[in-house]
C-alpha positions as CSV (number, residue, x, y, z in Angstrom):
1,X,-19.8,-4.8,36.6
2,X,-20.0,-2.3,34.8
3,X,-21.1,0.0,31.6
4,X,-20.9,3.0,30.7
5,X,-23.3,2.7,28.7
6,X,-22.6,5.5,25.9
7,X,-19.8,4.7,24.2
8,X,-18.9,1.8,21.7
9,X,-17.8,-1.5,24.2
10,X,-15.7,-3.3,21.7
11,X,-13.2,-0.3,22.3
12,X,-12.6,-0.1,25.4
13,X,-12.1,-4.1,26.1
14,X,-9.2,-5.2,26.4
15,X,-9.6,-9.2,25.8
16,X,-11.1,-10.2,22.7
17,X,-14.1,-12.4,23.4
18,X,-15.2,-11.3,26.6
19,X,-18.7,-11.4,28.1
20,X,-20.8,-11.9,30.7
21,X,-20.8,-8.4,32.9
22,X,-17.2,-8.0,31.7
23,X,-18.1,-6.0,28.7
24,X,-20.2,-3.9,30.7
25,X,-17.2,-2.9,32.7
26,X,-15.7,-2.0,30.0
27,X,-17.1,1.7,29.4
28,X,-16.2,2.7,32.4
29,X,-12.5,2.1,31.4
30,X,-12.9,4.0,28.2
31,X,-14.2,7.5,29.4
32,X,-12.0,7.0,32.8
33,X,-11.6,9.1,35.5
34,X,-11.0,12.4,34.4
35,X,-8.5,14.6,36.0
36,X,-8.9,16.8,38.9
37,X,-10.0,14.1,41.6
38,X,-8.8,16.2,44.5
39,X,-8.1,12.6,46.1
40,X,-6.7,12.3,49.5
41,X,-3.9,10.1,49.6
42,X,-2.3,10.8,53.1
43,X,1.1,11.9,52.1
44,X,2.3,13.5,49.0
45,X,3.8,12.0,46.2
46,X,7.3,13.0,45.4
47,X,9.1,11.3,42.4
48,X,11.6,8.8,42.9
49,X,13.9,6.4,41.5
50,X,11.7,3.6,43.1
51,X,8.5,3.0,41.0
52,X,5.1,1.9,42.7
53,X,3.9,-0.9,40.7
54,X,0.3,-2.7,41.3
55,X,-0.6,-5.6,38.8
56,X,-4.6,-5.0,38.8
57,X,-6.5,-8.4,37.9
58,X,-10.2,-7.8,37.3
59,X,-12.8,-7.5,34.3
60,X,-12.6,-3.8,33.4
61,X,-15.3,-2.9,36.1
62,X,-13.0,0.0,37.6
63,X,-10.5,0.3,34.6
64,X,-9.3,2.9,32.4
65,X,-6.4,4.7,31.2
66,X,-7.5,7.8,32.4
67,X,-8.2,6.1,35.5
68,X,-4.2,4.8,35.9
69,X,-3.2,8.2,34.8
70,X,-4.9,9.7,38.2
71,X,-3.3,7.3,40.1
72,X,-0.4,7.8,38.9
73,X,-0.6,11.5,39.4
74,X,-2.5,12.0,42.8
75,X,-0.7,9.1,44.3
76,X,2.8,7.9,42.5
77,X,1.2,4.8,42.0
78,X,1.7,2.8,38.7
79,X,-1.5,0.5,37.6
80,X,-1.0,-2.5,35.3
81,X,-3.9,-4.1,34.5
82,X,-4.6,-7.4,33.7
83,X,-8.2,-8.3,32.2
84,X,-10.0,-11.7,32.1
85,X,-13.3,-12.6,32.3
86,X,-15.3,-13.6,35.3
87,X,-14.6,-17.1,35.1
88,X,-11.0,-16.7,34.1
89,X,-10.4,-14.0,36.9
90,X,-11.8,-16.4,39.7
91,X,-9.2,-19.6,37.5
92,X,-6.6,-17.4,37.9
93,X,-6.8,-16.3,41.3
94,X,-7.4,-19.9,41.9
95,X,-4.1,-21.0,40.1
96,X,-1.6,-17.8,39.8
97,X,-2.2,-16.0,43.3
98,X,1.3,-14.7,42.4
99,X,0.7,-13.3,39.2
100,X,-1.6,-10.0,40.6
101,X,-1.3,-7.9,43.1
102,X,-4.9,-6.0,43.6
103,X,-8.1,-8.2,42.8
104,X,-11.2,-6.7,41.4
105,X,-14.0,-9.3,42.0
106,X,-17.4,-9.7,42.4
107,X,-18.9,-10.9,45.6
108,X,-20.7,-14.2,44.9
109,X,-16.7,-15.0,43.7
110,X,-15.9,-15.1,47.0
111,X,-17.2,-18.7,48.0
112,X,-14.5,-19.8,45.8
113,X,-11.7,-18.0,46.1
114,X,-11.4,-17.2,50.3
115,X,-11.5,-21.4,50.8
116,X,-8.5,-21.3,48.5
117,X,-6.1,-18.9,50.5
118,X,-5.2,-16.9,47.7
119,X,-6.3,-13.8,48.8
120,X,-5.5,-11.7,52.0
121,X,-7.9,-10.0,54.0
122,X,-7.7,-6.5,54.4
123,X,-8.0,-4.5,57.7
124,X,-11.1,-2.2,57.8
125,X,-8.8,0.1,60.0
126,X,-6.5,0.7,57.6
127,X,-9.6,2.2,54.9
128,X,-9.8,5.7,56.2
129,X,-13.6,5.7,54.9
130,X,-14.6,2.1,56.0
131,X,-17.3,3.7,58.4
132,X,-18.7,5.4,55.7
133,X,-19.0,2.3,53.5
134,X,-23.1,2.4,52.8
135,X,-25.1,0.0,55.1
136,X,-25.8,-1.8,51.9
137,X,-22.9,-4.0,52.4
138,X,-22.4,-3.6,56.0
139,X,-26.0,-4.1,57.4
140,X,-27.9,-5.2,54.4
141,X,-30.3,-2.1,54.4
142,X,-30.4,1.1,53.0
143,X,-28.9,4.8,54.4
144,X,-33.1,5.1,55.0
145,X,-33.5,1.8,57.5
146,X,-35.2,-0.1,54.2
147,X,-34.0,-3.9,54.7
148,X,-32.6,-5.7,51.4
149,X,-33.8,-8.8,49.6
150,X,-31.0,-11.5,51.2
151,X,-31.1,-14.6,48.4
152,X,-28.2,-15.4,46.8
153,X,-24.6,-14.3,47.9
154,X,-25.8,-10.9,49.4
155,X,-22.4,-8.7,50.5
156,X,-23.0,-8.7,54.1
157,X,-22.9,-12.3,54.2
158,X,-19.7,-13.0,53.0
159,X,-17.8,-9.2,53.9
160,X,-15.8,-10.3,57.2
161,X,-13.5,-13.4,57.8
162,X,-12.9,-14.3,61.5
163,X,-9.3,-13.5,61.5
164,X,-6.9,-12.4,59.2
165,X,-5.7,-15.6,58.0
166,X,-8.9,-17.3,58.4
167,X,-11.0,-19.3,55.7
168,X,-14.4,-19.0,57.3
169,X,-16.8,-15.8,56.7
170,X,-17.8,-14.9,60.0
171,X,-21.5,-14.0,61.2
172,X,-20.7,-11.1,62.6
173,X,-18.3,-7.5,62.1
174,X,-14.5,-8.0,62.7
175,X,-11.3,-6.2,61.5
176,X,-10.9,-8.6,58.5
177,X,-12.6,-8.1,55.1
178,X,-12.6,-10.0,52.4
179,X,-13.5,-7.1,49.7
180,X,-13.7,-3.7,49.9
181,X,-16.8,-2.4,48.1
182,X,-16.5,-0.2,45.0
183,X,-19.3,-1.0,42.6
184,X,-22.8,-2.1,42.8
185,X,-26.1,-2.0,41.1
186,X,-29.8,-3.7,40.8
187,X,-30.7,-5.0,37.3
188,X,-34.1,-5.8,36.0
189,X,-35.5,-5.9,32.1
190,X,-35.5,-3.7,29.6
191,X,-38.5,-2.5,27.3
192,X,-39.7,-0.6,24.5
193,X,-42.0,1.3,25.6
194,X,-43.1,2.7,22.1
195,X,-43.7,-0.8,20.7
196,X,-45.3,-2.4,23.9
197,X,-47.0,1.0,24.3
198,X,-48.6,-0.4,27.6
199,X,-47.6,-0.7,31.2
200,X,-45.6,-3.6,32.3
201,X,-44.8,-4.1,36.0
202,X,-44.1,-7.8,36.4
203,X,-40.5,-10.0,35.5
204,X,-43.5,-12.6,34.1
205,X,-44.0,-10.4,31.3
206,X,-40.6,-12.0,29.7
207,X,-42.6,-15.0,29.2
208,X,-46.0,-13.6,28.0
209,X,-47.3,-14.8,24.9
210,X,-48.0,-11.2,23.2
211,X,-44.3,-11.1,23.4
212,X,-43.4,-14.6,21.1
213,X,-40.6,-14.2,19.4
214,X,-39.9,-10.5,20.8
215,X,-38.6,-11.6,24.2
216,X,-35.0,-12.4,25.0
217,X,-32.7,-13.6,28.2
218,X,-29.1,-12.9,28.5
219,X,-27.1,-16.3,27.9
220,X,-24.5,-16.1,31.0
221,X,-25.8,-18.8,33.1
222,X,-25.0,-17.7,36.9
223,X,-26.8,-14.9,35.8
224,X,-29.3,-16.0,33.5
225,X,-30.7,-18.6,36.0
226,X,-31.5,-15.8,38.8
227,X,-33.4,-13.9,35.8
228,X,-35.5,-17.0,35.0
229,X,-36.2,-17.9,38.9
230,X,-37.2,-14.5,39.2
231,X,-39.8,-14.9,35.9
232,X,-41.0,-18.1,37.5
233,X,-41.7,-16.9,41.0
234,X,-43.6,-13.9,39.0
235,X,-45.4,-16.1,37.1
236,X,-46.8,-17.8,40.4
237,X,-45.6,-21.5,39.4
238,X,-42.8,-21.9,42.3
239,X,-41.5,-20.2,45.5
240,X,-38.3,-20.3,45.7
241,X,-36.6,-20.8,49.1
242,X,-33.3,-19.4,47.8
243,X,-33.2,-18.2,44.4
244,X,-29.0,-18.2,44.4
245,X,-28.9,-21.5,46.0
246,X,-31.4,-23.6,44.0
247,X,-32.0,-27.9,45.1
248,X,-31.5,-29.8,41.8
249,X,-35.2,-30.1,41.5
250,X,-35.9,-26.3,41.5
251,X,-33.1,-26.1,38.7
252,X,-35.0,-28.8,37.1
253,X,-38.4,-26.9,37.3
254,X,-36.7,-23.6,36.2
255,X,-35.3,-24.9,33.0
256,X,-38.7,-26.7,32.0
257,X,-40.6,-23.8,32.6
258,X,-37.8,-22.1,29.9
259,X,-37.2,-24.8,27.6
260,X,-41.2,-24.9,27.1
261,X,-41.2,-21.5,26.4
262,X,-37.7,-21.6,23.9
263,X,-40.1,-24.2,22.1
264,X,-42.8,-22.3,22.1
265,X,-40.9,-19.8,19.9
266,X,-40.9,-17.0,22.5
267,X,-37.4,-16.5,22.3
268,X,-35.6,-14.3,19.5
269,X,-32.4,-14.6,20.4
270,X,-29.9,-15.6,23.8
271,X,-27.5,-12.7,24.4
272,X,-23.8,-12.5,25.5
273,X,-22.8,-9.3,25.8
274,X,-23.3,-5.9,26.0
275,X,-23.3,-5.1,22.3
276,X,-25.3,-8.0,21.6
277,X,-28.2,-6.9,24.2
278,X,-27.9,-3.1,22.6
279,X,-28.5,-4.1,19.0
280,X,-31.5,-6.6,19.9
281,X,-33.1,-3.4,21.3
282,X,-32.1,-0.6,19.1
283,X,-33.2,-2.8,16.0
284,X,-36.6,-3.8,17.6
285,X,-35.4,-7.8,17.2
286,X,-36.6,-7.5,21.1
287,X,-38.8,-5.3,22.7
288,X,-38.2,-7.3,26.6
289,X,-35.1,-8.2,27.5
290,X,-32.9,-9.3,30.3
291,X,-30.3,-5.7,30.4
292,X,-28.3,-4.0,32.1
293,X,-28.4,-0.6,33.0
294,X,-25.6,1.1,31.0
295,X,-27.1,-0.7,27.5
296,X,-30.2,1.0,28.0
297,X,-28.6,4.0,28.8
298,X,-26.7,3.6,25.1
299,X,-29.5,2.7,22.9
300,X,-31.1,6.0,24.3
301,X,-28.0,7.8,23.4
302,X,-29.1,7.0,20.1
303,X,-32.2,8.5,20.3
304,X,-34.3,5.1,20.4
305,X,-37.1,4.6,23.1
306,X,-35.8,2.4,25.9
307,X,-36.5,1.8,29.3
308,X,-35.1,0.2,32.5
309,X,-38.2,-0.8,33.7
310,X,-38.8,-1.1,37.5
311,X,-40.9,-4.1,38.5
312,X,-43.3,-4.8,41.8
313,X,-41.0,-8.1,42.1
314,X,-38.5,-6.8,42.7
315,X,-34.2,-6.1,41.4
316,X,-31.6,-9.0,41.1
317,X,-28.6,-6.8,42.1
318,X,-24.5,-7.4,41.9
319,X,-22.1,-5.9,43.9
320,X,-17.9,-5.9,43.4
321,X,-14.9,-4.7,45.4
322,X,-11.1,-4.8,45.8
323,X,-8.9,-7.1,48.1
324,X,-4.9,-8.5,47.3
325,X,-3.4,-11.7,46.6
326,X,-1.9,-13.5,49.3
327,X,2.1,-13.0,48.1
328,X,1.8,-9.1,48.7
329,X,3.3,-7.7,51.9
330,X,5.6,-4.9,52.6
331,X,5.7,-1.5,51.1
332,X,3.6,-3.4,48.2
333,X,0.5,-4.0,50.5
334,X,0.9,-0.6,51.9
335,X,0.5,1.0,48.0
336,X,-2.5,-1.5,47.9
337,X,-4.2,0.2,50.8
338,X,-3.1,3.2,49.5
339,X,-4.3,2.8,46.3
340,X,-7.8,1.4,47.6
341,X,-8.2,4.4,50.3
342,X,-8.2,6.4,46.8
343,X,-10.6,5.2,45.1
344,X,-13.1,5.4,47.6
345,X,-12.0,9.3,48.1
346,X,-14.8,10.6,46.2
347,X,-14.0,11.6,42.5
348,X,-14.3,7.6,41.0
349,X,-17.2,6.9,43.4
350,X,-18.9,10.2,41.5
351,X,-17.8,9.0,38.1
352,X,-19.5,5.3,38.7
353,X,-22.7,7.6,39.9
354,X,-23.0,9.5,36.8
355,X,-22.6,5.9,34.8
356,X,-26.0,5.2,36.2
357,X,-24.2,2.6,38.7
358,X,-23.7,3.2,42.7
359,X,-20.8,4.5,44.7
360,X,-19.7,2.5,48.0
361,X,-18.9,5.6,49.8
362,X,-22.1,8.2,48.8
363,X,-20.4,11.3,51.1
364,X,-17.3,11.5,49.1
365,X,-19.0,11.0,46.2
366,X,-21.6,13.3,46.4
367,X,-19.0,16.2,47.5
368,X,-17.8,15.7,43.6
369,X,-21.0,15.9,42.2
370,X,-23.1,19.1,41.8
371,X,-26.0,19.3,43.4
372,X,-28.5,18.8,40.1
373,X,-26.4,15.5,39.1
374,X,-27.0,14.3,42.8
375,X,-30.6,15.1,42.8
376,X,-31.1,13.3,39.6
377,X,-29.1,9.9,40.2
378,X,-29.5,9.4,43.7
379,X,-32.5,11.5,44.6
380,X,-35.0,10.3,42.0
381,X,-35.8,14.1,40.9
382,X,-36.2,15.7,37.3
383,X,-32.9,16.5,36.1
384,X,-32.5,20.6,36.4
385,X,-30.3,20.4,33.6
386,X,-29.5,18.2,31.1
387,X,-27.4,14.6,32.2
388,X,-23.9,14.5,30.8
389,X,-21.8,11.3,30.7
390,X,-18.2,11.4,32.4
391,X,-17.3,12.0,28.8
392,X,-19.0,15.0,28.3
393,X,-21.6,13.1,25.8
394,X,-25.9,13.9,26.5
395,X,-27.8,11.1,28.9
396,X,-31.0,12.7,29.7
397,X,-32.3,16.1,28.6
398,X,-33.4,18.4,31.5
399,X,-36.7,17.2,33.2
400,X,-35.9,13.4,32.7
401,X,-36.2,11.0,35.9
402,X,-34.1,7.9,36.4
403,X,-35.9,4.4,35.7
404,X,-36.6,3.1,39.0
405,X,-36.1,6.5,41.3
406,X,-34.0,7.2,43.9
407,X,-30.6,4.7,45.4
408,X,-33.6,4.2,48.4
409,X,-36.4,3.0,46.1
410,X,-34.0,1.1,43.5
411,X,-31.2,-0.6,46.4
412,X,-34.3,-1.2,48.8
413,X,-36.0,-3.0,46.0
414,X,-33.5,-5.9,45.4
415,X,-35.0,-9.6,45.9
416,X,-31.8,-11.2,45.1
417,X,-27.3,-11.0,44.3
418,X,-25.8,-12.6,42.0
419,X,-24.6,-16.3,43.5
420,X,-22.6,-19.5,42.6
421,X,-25.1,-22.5,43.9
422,X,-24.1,-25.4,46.0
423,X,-25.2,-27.6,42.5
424,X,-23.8,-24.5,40.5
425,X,-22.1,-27.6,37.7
426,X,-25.5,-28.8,37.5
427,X,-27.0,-26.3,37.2
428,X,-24.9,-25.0,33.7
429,X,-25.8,-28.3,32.6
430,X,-29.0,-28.0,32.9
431,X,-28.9,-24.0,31.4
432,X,-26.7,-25.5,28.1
433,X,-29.1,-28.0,27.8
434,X,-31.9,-25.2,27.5
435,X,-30.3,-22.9,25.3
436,X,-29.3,-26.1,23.0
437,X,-33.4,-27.0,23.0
């Protein structure tokens, strides 16, 4: 979840020891959302002696002081947040469902946690701009018609339960919703395109030779797996029928072809977090990497060569979004939908865009952005002027394009979501046993 990719990580988290996409969501919590959001709440908020309190679990995706401030201000609504990581998030909705109010998840989470009961699902009538919501997650295609890769735990799959206190995903639309979409990107490697000073268009490249001891894969395993599946499949070894849902075999295929290579010395190192993936790049340790979006926007910022590199295989793409914990009812579920019909109102879905990340509502966002900072992010066109951060800091100088092009060319390129496999304990077995080689 989530980046924001030019400013220092370690500051903005608030749990000591986190990883995994975690620390990525952490920048977006330190710039915030600035003032000014214009949001439409519905009904004015008038002081009282009654405070509107929301206990907000998640992993820093959407959080921010600055973000709680707005809240607070456009809506009356107090945010408390509680940050874990993305295993501890999905324990403690699993064991606490009373100790949150408003859940910040990712989608592949969801296999685990709607069988549990702990979370409600929300009614798509109650989100004023649930129509809106980009086909992405509704139809699995882009605004353009362009249909998405489905492997793994793609959003549409698991975005409606058949009734409201249901357990089962259901095939098709209904009221119920088990998260409503906020955040959502496609991830590929990152390069150096001054020390590899030569094309690279394939995921297979992470395992060529000319890269030995320059090369490295991040070292979150539910993630880390779908990278190396996506290297092997590039490399034209295996075809995988499901890359998120592998048999015990393919797991067993994927981790020799990984564990030869390890041996083989092409490895330098097995990154955590965000910090960790910035310095391998900045220093020139690496020059291909598993990365995310927002650390290659940050070892730019420092004026280093780096480059999200699009890649004829194809993205492996993650998507999050809010629902509530199963004890909230009453006026408390009511600030809940409140709170959520905010944040898809337009300013937070523009400040994601100008992280580099994408918005679940684009209309509302793109009425906050101006026209240049649309055209640039979402349009794939040269930047008219230069790109500014959310906190006021340089991206991209004025006739830069965006790695990858436009939200059509980038979203319509995805192969594959993020996913928790049927054999997903064997499988982290088999991916400790790799890294341990």
């Amino acid at each position: 979840m989530r980046n924001r990719g030019v400013t220092d990580m370690t500051e903005t988290t608030r749990t000591k020891g986190v990883s995994r996409r975690t620390l990525l969501k952490g920048t977006a919590g330190l710039a915030g959302l600035a003032a000014g959001s214009g949001a439409i709440t519905g009904f004015p908020y008038v002081k009282s002696a009654d405070a509107k309190v929301l206990r907000y679990l998640g992993t820093a995706v959407n959080e921010g002081d600055d973000i709680s401030k707005q809240c607070l201000k456009d809506t009356g609504i107090k945010i408390e947040y509680i940050t874990a990581t993305t295993d501890d998030v999905t324990k403690r909705v699993m064991t606490q469902p009373n100790s949150f109010d408003v859940l910040d998840t990712e989608y592949f989470s969801l296999k685990k946690l709607v069988p549990s009961g702990n979370i409600l699902a929300l009614d798509a009538r109650k989100i004023k701009e649930f129509d809106n919501i980009t086909p992405v997650f509704t139809k699995g295609q882009t605004p353009g018609g362009k249909k998405i890769g489905n492997q793994g735990t793609a959003p549409w799959k698991v975005l409606y339960l058949e009734g409201k206190d249901s357990k089962k995903f259901a095939t098709s639309a209904t009221e119920f919703v088990t998260l409503i979409p906020t955040v959502y990107n496609a991830d590929t490697l990152g390069i150096r395109p001054d020390l590899i000073k030569r094309p690279i268009s394939s995921w297979s490249e992470l395992l060529n030779p000319e890269f030995k001891g320059k090369a490295s894969i991040l070292n979150i395993p539910s993630i880390g797996i779908m990278d190396a599946a996506m290297v092997v499949e590039a490399t034209g070894k295996y075809k995988y029928a499901d890359k998120g849902n592998m048999t015990k075999e393919e797991i067993d295929l994927t981790m020799k072809v990984m564990t030869e290579a390890k041996k083989a010395g092409q490895f330098r190192a097995f990154w955590k977090d965000f910090n960790e993936s910035v310095n391998l790049m900045a220093s020139g340790e690496t020059v291909i990497q598993s990365m995310w979006s927002p650390a290659v926007t940050k070892v730019r910022s420092m004026g280093i060569p780096c480059t999200f590199q699009p890649l004829k295989e194809g993205y492996r793409s993650w998507a999050s979004g809010f629902c509530v914990s199963k004890g909230v009812s009453g006026a408390k579920l009511e600030w809940a939908y409140e709170f959520v019909n905010w944040f898809l109102s337009g300013y937070a879905g523009a400040y994601l865009n100008r992280q580099g990340y994408y918005s679940a509502v684009l209309s509302t966002a793109k009425a906050h952005m101006e026209p240049y900072e649309w055209a640039y992010w979402m349009e794939g066109k040269p930047a008219e002027k230069d790109i500014k951060a959310p906190d006021g800091s340089l991206l991209e100088k004025a006739g830069a394009v965006r790695d990858g092009g436009s939200y059509e060319d980038r979203m319509g390129g995805v192969a594959c979501w993020n996913a928790v496999m049927d054999e997903n304990d064997y499988m982290v077995r088999k991916w400790n046993e790799f890294i341990a080689a």
